[in-house]
MDTraj code that builds the backbone (N, CA, C; nanometers):
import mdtraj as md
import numpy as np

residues = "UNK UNK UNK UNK UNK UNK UNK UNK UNK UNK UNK UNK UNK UNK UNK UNK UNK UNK UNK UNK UNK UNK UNK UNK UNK UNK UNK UNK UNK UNK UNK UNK UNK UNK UNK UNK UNK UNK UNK UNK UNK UNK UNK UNK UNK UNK UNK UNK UNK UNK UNK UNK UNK UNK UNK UNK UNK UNK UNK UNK UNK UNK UNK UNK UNK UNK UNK UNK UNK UNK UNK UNK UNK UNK UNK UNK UNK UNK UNK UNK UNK UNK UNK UNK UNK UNK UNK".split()
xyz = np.array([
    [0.0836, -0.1170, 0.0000],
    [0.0000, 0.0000, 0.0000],
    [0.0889, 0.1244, 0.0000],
    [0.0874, 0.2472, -0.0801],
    [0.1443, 0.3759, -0.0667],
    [0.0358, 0.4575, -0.0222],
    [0.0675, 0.5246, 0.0855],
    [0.0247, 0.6181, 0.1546],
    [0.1306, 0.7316, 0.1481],
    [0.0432, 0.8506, 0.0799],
    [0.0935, 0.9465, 0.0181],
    [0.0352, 1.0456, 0.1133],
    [0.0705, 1.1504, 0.2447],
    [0.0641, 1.2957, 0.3377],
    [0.0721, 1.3794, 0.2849],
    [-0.0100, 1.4576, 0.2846],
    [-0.0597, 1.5805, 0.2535],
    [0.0722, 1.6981, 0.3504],
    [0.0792, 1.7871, 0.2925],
    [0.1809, 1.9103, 0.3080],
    [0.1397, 1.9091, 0.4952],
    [-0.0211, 1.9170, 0.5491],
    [-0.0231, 1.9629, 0.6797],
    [-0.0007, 1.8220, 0.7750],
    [0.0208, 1.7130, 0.6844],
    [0.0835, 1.5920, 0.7884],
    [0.1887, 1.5300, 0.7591],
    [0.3276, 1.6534, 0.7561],
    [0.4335, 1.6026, 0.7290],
    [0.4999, 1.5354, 0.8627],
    [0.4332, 1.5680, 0.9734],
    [0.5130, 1.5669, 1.1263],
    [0.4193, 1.3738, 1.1137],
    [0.3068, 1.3906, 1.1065],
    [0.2380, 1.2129, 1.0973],
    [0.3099, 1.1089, 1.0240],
    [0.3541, 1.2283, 0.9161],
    [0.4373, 1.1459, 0.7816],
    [0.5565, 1.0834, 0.8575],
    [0.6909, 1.1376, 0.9478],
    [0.7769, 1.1707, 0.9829],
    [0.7691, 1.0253, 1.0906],
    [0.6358, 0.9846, 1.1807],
    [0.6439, 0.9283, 1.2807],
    [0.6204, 0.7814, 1.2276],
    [0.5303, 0.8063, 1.1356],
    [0.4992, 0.6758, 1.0673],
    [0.6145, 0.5947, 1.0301],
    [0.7209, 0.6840, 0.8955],
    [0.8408, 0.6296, 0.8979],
    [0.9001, 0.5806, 0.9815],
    [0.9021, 0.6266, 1.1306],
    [0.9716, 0.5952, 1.2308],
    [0.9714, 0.4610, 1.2801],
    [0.8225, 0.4448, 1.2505],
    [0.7390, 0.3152, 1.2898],
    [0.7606, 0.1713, 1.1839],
    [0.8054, 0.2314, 1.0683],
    [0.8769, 0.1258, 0.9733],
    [0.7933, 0.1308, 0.8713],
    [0.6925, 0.2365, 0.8230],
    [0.5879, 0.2582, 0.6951],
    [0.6607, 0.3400, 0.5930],
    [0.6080, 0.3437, 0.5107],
    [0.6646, 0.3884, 0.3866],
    [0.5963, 0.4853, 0.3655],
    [0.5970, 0.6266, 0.3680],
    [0.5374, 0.7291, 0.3611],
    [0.5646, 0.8310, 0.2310],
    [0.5088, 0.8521, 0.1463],
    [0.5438, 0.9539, 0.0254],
    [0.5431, 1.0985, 0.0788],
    [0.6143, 1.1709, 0.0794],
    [0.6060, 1.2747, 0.0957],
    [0.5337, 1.3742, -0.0002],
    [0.5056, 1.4613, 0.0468],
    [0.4551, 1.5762, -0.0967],
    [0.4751, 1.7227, -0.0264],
    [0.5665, 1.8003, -0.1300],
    [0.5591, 1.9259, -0.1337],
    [0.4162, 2.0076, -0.1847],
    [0.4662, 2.1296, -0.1355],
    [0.3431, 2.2564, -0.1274],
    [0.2962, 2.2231, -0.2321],
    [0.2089, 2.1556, -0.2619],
    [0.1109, 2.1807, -0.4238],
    [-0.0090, 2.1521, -0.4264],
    [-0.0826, 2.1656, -0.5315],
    [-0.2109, 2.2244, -0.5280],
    [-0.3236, 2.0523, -0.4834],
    [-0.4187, 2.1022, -0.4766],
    [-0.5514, 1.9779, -0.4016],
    [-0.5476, 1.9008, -0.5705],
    [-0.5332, 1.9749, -0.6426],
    [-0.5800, 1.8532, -0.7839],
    [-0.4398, 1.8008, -0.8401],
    [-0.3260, 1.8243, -0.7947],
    [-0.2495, 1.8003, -0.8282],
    [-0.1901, 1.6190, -0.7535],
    [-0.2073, 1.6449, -0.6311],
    [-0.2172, 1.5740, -0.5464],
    [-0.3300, 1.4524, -0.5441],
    [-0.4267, 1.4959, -0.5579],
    [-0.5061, 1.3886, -0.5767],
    [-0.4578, 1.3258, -0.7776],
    [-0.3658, 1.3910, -0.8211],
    [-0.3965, 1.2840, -0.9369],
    [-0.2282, 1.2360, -0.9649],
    [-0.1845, 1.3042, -0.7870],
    [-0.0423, 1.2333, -0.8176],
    [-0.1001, 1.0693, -0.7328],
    [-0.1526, 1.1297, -0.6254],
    [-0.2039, 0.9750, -0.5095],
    [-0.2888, 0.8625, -0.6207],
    [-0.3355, 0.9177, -0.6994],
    [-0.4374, 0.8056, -0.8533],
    [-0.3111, 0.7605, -0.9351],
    [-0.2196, 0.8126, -0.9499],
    [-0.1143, 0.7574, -1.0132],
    [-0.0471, 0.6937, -0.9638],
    [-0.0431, 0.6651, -0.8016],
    [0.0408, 0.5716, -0.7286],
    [-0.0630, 0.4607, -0.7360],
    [-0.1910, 0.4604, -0.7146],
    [-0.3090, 0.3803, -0.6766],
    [-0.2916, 0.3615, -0.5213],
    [-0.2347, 0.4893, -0.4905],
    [-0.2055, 0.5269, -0.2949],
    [-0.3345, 0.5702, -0.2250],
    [-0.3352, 0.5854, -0.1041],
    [-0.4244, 0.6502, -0.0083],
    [-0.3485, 0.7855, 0.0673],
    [-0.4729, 0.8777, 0.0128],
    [-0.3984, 0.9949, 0.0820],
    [-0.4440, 1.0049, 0.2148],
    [-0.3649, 1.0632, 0.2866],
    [-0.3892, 1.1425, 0.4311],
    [-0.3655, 1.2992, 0.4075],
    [-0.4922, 1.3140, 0.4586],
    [-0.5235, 1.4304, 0.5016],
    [-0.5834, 1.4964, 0.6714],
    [-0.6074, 1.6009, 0.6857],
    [-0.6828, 1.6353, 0.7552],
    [-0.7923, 1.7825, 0.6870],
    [-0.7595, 1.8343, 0.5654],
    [-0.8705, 1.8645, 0.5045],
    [-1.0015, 1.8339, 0.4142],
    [-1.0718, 1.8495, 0.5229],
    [-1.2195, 1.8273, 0.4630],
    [-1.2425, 1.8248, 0.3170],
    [-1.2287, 1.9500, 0.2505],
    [-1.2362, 2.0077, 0.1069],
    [-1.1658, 1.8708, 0.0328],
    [-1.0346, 1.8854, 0.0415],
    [-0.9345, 1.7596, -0.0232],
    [-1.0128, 1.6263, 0.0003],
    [-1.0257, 1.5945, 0.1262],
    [-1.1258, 1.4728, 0.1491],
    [-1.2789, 1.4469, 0.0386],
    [-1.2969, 1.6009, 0.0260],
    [-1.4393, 1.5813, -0.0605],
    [-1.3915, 1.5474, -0.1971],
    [-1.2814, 1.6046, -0.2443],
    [-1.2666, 1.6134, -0.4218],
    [-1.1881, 1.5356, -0.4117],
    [-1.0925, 1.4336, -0.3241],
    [-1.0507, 1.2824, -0.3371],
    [-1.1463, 1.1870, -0.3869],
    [-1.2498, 1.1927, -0.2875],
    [-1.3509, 1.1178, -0.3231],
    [-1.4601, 1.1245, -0.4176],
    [-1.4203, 1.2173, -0.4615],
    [-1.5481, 1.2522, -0.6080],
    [-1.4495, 1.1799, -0.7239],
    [-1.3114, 1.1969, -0.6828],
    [-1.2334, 1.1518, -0.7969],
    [-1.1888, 0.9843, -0.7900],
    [-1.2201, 0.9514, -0.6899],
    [-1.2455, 0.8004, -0.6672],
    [-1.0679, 0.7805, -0.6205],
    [-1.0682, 0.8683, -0.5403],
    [-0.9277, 0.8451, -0.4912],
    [-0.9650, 0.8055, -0.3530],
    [-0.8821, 0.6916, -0.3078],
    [-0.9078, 0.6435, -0.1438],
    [-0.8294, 0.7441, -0.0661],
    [-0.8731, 0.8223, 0.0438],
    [-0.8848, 0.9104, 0.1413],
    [-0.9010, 0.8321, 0.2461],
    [-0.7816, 0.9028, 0.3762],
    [-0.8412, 0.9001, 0.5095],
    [-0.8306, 1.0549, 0.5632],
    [-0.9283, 1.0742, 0.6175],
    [-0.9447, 1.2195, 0.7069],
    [-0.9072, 1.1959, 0.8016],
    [-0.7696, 1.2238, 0.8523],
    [-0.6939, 1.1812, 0.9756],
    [-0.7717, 1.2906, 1.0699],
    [-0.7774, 1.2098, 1.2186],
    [-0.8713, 1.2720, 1.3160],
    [-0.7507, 1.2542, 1.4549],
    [-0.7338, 1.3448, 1.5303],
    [-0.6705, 1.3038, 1.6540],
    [-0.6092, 1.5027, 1.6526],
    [-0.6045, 1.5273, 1.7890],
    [-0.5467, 1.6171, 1.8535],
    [-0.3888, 1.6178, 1.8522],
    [-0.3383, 1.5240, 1.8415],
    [-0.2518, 1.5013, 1.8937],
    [-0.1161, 1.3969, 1.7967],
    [0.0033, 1.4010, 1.7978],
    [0.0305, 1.2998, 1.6912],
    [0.0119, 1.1293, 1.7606],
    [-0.0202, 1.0975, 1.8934],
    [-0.0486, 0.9729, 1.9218],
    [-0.1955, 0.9315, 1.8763],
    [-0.2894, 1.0423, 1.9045],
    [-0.3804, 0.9789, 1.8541],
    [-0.4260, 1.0150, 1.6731],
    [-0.3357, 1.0144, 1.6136],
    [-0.3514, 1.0366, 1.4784],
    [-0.2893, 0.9072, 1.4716],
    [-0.1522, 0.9029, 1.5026],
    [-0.1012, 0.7279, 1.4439],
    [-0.2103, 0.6127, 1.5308],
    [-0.2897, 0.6229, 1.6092],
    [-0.3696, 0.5159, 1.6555],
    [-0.4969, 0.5509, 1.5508],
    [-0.5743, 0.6644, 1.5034],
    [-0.6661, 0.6757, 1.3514],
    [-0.6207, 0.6174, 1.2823],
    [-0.4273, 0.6258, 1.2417],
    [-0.4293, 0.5579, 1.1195],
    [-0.3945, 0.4375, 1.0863],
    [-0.3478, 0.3947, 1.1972],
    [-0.3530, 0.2770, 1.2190],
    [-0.4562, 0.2030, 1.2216],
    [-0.5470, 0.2178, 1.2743],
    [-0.6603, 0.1371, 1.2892],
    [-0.7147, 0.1849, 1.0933],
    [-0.7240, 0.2682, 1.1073],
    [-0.8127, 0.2932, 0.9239],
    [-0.7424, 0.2752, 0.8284],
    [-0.6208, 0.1896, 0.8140],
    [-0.5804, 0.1349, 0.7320],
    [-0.5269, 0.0208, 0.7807],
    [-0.5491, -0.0657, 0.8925],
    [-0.4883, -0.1642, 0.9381],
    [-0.3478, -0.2433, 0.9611],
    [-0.2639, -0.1080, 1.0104],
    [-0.1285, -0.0856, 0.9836],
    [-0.0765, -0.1718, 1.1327],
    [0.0376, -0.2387, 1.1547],
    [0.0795, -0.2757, 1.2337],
    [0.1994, -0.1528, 1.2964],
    [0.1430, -0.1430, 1.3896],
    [0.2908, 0.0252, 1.4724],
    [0.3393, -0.0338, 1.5938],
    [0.4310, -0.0339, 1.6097],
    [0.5017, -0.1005, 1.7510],
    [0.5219, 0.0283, 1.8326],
])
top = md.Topology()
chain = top.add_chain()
for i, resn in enumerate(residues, 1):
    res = top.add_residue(resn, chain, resSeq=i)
    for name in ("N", "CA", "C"):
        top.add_atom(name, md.element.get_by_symbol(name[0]), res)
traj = md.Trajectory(xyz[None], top)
């Protein structure tokens, strides 16, 4: 699976790696750009914007709307919503 982070979860991006995942990074660029770089991987993006979340999914791109305060409870969202093993 490629899981491709959005510009505002580079710090999620950062921990995940840590954790032994393979994380794509992405620089500053635009919501349609992104969603048709994540369709060209056949990746799942992370986000935490709504908007991006909406026009992922109109474009039939798999989205998670990462949810958590905090970066522990974002890697326990994404873990569980993509069924990732994190030690």
């Amino acid at each position: 699976m490629r899981i491709i982070a959005d510009v505002m979860l580079q710090k999620l991006a950062r921990w995940l790696r840590l954790a032994g995942i393979r994380v794509y990074d992405t620089p500053y660029i635009d919501d349609i750009k992104l969603i048709k770089y994540t369709k060209a991987l056949h990746g799942v993006l992370l986000t935490m914007d709504t908007g991006l979340t909406a026009r992922a999914e109109k474009n039939k791109v798999k989205v998670v709307l990462v949810k958590g305060k905090n970066i522990a409870e974002q890697l326990a969202f994404v873990a569980k919503a993509l069924k990732l093993r994190i030690s």
